[in-house]
Structures are given as structure tokens and as C-alpha cells.
C-alpha positions as CSV (number, residue, x, y, z in Angstrom):
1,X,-10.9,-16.4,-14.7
2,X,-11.7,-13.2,-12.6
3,X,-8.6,-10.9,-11.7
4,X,-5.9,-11.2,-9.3
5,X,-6.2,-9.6,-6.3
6,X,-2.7,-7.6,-5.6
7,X,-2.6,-5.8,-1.9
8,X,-1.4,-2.4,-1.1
9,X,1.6,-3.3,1.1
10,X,3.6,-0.7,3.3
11,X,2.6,1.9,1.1
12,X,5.7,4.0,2.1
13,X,7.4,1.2,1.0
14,X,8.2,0.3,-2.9
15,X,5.2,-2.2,-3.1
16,X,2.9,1.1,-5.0
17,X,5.7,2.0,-7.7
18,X,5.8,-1.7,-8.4
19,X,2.3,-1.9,-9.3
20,X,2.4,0.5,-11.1
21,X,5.4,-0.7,-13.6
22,X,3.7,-3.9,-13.6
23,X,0.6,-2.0,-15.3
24,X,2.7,-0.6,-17.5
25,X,4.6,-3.4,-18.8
26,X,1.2,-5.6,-18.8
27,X,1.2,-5.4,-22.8
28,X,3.7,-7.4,-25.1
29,X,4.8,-10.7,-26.2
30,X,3.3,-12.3,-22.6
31,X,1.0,-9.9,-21.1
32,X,0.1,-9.8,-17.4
33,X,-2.9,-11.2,-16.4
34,X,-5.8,-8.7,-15.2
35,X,-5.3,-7.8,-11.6
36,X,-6.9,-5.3,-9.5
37,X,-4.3,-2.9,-6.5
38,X,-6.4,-2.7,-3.1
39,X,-5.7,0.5,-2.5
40,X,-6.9,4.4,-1.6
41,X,-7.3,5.3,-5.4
42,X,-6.5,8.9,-4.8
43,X,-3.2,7.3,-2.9
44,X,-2.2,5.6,-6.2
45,X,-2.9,8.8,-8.3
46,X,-0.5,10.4,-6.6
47,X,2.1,7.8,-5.8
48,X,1.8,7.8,-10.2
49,X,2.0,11.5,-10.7
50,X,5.2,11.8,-8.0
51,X,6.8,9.2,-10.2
52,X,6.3,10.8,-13.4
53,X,4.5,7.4,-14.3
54,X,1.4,7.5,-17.6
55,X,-0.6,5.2,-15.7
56,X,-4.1,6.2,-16.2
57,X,-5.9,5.2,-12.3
58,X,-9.6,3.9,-12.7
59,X,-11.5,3.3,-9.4
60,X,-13.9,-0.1,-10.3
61,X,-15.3,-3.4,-8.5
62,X,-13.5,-6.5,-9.1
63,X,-16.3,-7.1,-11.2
64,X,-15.1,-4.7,-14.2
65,X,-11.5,-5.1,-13.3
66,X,-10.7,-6.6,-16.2
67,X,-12.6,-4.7,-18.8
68,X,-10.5,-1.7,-17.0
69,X,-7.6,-3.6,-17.2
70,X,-5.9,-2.7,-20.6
71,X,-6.8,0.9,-20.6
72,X,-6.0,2.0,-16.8
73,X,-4.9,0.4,-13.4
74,X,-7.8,-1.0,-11.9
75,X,-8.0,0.2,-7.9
76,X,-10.6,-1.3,-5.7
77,X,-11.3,1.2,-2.6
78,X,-10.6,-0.1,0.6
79,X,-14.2,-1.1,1.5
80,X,-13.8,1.4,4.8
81,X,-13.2,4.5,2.7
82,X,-10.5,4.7,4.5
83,X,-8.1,7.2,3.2
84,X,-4.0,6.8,2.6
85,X,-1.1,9.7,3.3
86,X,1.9,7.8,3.2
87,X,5.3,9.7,1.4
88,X,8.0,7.4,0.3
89,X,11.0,5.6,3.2
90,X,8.9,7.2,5.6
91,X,7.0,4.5,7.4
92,X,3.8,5.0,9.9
93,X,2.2,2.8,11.7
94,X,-0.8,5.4,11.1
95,X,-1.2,3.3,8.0
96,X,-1.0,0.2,9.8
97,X,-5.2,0.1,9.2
98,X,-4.6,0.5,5.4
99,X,-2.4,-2.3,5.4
100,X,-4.2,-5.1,7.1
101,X,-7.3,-3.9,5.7
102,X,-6.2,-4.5,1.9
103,X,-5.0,-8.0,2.6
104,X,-8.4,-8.5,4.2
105,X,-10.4,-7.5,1.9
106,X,-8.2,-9.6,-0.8
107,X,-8.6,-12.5,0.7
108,X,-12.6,-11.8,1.4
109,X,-13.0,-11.4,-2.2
110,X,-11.2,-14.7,-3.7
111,X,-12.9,-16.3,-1.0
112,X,-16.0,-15.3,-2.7
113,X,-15.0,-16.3,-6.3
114,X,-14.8,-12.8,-7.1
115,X,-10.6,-12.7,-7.5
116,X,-8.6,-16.0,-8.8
117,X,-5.9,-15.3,-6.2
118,X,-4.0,-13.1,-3.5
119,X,-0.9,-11.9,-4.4
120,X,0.6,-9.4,-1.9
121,X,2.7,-6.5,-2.0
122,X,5.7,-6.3,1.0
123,X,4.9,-5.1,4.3
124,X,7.1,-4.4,7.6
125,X,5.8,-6.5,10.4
126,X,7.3,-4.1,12.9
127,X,5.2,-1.2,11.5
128,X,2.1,-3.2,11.9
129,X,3.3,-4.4,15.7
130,X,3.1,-1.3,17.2
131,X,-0.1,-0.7,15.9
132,X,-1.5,-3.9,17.7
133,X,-1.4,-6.3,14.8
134,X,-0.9,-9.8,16.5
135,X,0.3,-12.1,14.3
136,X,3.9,-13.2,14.3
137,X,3.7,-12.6,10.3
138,X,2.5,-11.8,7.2
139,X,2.0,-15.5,6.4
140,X,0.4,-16.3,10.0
141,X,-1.8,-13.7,9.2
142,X,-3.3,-14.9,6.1
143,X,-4.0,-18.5,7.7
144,X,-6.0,-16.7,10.2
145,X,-8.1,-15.1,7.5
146,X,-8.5,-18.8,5.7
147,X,-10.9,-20.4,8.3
148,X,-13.7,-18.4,10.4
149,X,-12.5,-16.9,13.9
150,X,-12.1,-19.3,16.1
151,X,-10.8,-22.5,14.3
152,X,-7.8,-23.6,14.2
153,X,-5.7,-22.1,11.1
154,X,-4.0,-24.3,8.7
155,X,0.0,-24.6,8.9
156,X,1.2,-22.9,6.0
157,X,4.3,-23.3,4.0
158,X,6.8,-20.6,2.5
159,X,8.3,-21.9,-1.1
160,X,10.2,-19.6,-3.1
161,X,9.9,-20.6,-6.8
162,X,11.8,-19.6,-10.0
163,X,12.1,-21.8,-13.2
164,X,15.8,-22.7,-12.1
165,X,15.2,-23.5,-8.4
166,X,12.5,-24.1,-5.9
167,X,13.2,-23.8,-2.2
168,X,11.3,-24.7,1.1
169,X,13.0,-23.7,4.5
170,X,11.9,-25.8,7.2
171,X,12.0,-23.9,10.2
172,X,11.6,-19.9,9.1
173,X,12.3,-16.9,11.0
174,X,13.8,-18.6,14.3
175,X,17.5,-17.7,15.5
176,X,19.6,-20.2,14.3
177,X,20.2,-21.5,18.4
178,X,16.6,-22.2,18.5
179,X,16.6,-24.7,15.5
180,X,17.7,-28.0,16.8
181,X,14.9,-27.9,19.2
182,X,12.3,-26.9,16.8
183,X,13.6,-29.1,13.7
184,X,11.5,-32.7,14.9
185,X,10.5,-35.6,12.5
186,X,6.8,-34.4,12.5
187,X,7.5,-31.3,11.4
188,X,9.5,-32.5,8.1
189,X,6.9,-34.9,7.4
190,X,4.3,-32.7,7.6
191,X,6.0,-29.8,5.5
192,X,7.0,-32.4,2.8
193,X,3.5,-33.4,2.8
194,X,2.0,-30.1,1.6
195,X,4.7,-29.6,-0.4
196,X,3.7,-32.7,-2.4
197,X,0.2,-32.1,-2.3
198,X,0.0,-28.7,-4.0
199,X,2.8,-29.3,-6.4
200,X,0.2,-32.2,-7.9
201,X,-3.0,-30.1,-7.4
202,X,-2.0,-26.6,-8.4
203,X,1.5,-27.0,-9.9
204,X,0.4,-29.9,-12.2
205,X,3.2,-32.0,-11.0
206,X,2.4,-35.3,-11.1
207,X,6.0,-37.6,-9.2
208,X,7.7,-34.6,-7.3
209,X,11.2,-35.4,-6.7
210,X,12.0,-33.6,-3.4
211,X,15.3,-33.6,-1.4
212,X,16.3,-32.8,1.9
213,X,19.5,-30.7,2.8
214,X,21.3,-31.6,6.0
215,X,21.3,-29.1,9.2
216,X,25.2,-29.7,10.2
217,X,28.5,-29.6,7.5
218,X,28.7,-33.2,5.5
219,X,25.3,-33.8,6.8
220,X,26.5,-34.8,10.0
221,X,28.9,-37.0,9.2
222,X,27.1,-40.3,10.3
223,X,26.5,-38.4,14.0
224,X,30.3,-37.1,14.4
225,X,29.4,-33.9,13.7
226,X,25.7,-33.4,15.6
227,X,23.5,-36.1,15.7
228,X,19.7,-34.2,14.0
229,X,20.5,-35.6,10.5
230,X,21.0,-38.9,12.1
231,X,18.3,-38.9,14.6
232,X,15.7,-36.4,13.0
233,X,16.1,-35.8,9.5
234,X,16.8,-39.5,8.4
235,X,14.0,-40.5,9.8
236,X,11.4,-38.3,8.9
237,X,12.8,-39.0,5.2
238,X,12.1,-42.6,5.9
239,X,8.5,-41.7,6.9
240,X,8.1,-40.1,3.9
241,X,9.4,-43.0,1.5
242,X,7.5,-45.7,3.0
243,X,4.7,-42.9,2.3
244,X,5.2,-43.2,-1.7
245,X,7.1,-39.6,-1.2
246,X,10.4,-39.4,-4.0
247,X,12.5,-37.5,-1.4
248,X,16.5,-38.1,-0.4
249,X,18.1,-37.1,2.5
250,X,19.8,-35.4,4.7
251,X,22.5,-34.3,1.6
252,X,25.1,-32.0,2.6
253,X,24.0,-28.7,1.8
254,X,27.2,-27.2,0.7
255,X,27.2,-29.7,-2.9
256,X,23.1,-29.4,-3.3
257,X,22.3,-26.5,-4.9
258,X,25.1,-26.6,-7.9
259,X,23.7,-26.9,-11.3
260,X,23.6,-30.9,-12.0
261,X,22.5,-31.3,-8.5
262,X,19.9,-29.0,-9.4
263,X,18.8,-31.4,-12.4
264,X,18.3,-34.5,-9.8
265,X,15.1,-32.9,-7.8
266,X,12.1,-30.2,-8.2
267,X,12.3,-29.0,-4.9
268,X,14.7,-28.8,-1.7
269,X,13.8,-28.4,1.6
270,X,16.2,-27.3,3.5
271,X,16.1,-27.2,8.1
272,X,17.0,-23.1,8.1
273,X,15.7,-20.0,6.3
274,X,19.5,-18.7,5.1
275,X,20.0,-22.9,3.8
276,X,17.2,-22.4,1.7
277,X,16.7,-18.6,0.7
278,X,20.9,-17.8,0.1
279,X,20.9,-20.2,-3.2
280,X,18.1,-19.2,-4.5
281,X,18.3,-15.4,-4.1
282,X,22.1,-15.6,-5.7
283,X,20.9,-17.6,-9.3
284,X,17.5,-15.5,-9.3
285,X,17.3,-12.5,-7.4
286,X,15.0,-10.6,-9.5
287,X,12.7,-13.2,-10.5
288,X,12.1,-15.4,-7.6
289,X,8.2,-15.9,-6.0
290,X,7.2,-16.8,-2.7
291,X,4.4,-18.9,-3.1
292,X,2.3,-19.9,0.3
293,X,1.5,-23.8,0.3
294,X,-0.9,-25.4,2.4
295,X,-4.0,-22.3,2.2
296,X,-6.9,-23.0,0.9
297,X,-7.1,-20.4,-1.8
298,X,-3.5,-19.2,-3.8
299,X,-1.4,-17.0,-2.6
300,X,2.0,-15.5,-4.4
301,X,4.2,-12.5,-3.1
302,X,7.6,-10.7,-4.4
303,X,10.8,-12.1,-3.2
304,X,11.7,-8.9,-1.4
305,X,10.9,-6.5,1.1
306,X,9.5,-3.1,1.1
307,X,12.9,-1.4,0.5
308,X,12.0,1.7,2.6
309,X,15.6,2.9,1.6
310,X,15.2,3.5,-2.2
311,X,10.9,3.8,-2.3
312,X,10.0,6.9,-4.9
313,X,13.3,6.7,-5.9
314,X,12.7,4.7,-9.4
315,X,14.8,2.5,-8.5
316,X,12.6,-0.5,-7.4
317,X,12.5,-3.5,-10.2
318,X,9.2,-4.8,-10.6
319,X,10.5,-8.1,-12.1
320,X,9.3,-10.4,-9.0
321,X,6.0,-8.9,-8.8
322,X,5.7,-9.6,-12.7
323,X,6.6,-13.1,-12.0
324,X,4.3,-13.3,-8.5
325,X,1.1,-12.0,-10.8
326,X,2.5,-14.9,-14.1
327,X,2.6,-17.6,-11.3
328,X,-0.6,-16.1,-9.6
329,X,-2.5,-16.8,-12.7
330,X,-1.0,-20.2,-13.9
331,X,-1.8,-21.9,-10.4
332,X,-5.3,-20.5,-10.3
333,X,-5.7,-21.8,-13.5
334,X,-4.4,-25.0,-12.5
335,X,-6.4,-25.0,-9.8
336,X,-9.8,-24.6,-12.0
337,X,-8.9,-27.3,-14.3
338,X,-9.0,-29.8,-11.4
339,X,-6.0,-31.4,-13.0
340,X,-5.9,-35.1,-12.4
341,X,-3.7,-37.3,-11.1
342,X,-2.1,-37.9,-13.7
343,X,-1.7,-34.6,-15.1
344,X,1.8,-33.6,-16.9
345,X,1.4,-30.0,-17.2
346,X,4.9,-28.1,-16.1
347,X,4.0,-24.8,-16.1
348,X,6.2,-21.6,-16.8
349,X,8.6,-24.3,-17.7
350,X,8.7,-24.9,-14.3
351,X,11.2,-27.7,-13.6
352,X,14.2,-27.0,-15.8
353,X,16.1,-30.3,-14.4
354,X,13.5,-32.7,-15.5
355,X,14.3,-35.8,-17.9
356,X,13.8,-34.3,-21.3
357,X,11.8,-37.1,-22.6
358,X,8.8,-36.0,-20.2
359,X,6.6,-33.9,-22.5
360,X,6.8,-30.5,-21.7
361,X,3.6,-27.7,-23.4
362,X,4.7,-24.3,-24.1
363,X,3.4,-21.9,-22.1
364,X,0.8,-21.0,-24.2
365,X,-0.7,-24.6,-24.6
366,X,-0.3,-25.7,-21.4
367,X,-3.6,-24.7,-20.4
């Protein structure tokens, strides 16, 4: 497999100090899959040195990445040369370039078959805004870099994934007034569509079982409290079923997300961002992944932002970036097998609420 691809980020945010305690803990029991920082070498050098970090910094191609891998952090230069000043909390949109340049050149290079995967390092929109970028996000953005200029970008989807829970908001950074309007039947279908699809072609999940969390309290009690569950979301769910989809729903939200509830279904989509991202963010914090669904090539992130507030500090846990790169790996590797159909594979112990008769690999057999 060639090497994951891992972006600079804000680089005056924590994303730098988190790559390099993932180098370092890359040895052990389970060790990290090769990956490659996008990056102004000399940048990372001295984001290691202010740190008091041992991590040796080896300027390569993606190419030798791995053969770099166990002895030093590979760093690919930013193919413009261009050069990075950042100092920790201290954002600029100066480095705005930097930025949108590593992600770029990330996706450029697993496009070519010369990375397995993109996994990306937290940015701050608003320091790229006033630097001109255009894109309403980080996601939007890589969509646009999927297709060649011009065509219509596919419709991603935002999952956050951890072996306990696996969450898909619906509607994503809208204010919470602007939901009802934006929440239609074609939208659910469509989301729980690629939701499906690449939990059977990359996650090796052959019957999801998905579920679908109400927008109002008691799922709108049968239209006396709001009428979307009854006139949008009950629908779309019925769409879905007469599709061959396993999905139920509306369910109140408030009982969904306990732990035998949690055993009924693989994933839950849920109409608003705080439904979806508040459960899993309280049972795993520290190890959750946001995984993009619906691009053509695989794309994992940290379930954080860039932290401004305690960057250089040593304070930044790299535990979701470990996790991003673990799940980076598995789903390329997934990906290369061309599982079939009727593939079992549950990677990472992925689903921990399935029947315990389905067979199950360890994670080193699995693949």
C-alpha cells in the first residue's frame, strides 16, 4: 500500500505537535501505518525542537516515504517551495496559502496512486476566508478537488466513527432555525444512500442496520409536537425500505444513543449536527474519526479543531489522529481488496453491537 497522505492544517494550530506524537508513538503492539506530513520541512523542524520532541525530520517523495518511515518523520515539501512562519495560538491568514496548498497537493497525489488516502490535520475556515478561500468548508473543499474544475462536485457526507458509535448528522453547520426548511425527504434518502454504499465497499459491511433519530421531542409525537417526522422523515425512511435499506425511524432521540439501543444499529443519522455529534463526543472524545463518505478517494480527519488556545503547549492528545491514520489505512485497504458483496470483514472491531454469532477477524487477520 503506499503511505497516507496527512495535511499540514492551521499550522499555528495543534495539528503539527500531533503529527509529531503520532510519529513517535508509530512503534508498538499496533504500529501506525506509514504516512507522509505535507508540510515546510524546515517548519516541522522547528515546531519539533520548540517541543522538546526526538523526532528526527527527513525531507523525501511519497515515493520513499515509507522506507523513511520507521527511522524519521517523512515531510513532503509543499510542491511551491513555499515557506512556513507560523508560532503557536497565533493564527495568520499569511499562511492561508500553506494551508490549502497541502490539502491540494494531498489529494493530487492519492489521486495519482501515489498515497492510499487523505487524512487531514484541523484548519480554521475563518483564517482561510479572509484570505479569499471560497468554499463554505473544509469538506466542500475537498469535493471540489475530486472532479476536474468545472463539473459538478459530488455531495459529500460527514460520519464520525469510533468502535462504540457511528454518527451521521443530516443537515451540518446550519442554525438550528434554518433546519426544518432544509431537512426534505430527498435529502435523507440521498445521505442514507451513501451511507450504505461505502459502509459495504470500504467498511466491509455487508447488511447495515441504520436508524434515523427524530428532529422534535418523542419524535413528534404522531404530528402534535411538529409535523417533519411525520411528513418528512417517515417518509424518506419508507423510501429507503422499499429500497432494501435496514433503517428505522424517526426514534426519539433522547432514548437512541444509550448502550442497548446502541446494540440494535451500526449507524444513526440524526437531522442536526449537536443530535448527532453531542453523543458521540461524550462516550469517545478522544478517539472519535470523521470519516468523509461519498468522495471518490478516502478521506479521515481528527474529531477536533485546531485548539489555537493550548497549541505548543504539550497539551494536545494525539489519540484521534492515531485513530484517523488506523482507520485511514483499514478503509484503503478495504478499498484495494474490492471486497464483494458479500464480504463480512468488521474492521477495528468496528460494530461492537452486532449479533455475536456473526464472525468477527481480529484485526490482524481481517485483511
Amino acid at each position: 500500500m503506499p503511505p497516507l497522505a496527512l495535511t499540514l492544517g492551521d499550522p499555528a494550530g495543534i495539528g503539527p505537535e500531533l503529527a509529531l506524537a503520532a510519529w513517535l508513538a508509530r512503534g508498538g503492539t499496533h504500529p501506525l501505518p506509514p504516512f507522509f506530513l505535507v508540510a515546510d520541512p524546515a517548519f516541522v523542524e522547528r515546531a519539533a525542537d520548540r517541543m522538546g520532541l526526538p523526532v528526527p525530520v527527513a525531507e523525501i517523495d511519497p515515493e520513499t516515504a515509507a522506507e523513511v518511515f520507521p527511522r524519521a518523520l517523512p515531510v513532503v515539501a509543499l510542491p511551491s517551495g513555499a515557506t512556513v512562519a507560523a508560532l503557536p495560538g497565533r493564527p495568520d491568514s499569511v499562511h492561508a496559502g500553506a494551508v490549502i496548498e497541502s490539502i491540494t497537493a494531498a489529494v493530487g497525489w492519492v489521486k495519482a496512486g501515489r498515497a492510499s488516502a487523505v487524512v487531514t490535520n484541523p484548519i480554521a475556515k475563518y483564517v482561510l476566508t479572509r484570505a479569499g478561500f471560497a468554499h463554505p468548508g473544509h469538506t466542500e473543499f475537498l469535493a471540489a478537488l475530486a472532479v476536474p474544475p468545472g463539473l459538478e462536485p459530488p455531495k459529500p457526507v460527514m460520519m464520525i466513527w469510533s468502535e462504540t458509535l457511528s454518527v451521521v448528522p443530516v443537515t451540518i453547520h446550519v442554525a438550528l432555525r434554518d433546519v426544518p426548511a432544509l431537512l426534505t425527504q430527498d435529502l435523507v434518502v440521498d445521505t442514507a444512500r451513501t451511507v450504505v454504499r461505502d459502509l459495504r465497499a470500504r467498511f466491509g459491511l455487508e447488511k447495515p442496520r441504520l436508524v434515523l433519530a427524530g428532529l422534535n421531542p418523542h419524535a413528534g409525537e404522531a404530528g402534535t409536537i411538529g409535523t417533519e417526522d411525520r411528513d418528512v422523515l417517515a417518509p424518506a425512511v419508507a423510501r429507503l425500505r422499499a429500497e432494501g435499506i435496514d433503517i428505522r425511524g424517526p426514534l426519539p432521540a433522547d432514548t437512541l444513543f444509550h448502550a442497548r439501543a446502541r446494540e440494535t444499529y451500526d449507524v444513526a443519522l440524526a437531522p442536526t449536527h449537536d443530535q448527532a455529534l453531542i453523543p458521540i463526543k461524550t462516550i469517545a472524545f478522544d478517539e472519535g474519526v470523521n470519516v468523509t463518505l461519498g468522495l471518490p478517494f478516502i478521506r479521515t480527519s481528527p474529531d477536533h479543531g485546531t485548539a489555537f488556545d493550548i497549541a505548543g503547549q504539550g497539551l494536545a492528545r494525539p489519540d484521534s489522529l492515531i485513530a484517523a491514520l488506523r482507520l485511514a489505512d483499514r478503509l484503503a485497504r478495504n478499498a484495494g481488496l474490492g471486497l464483494p458483496e458479500s464480504a463480512e470483514v468488521i474492521p477495528l472491531s468496528l460494530y461492537a453491537g452486532r449479533r455475536t454469532d456473526m464472525r468477527h477477524f481480529d484485526p490482524d487477520d481481517e485483511l
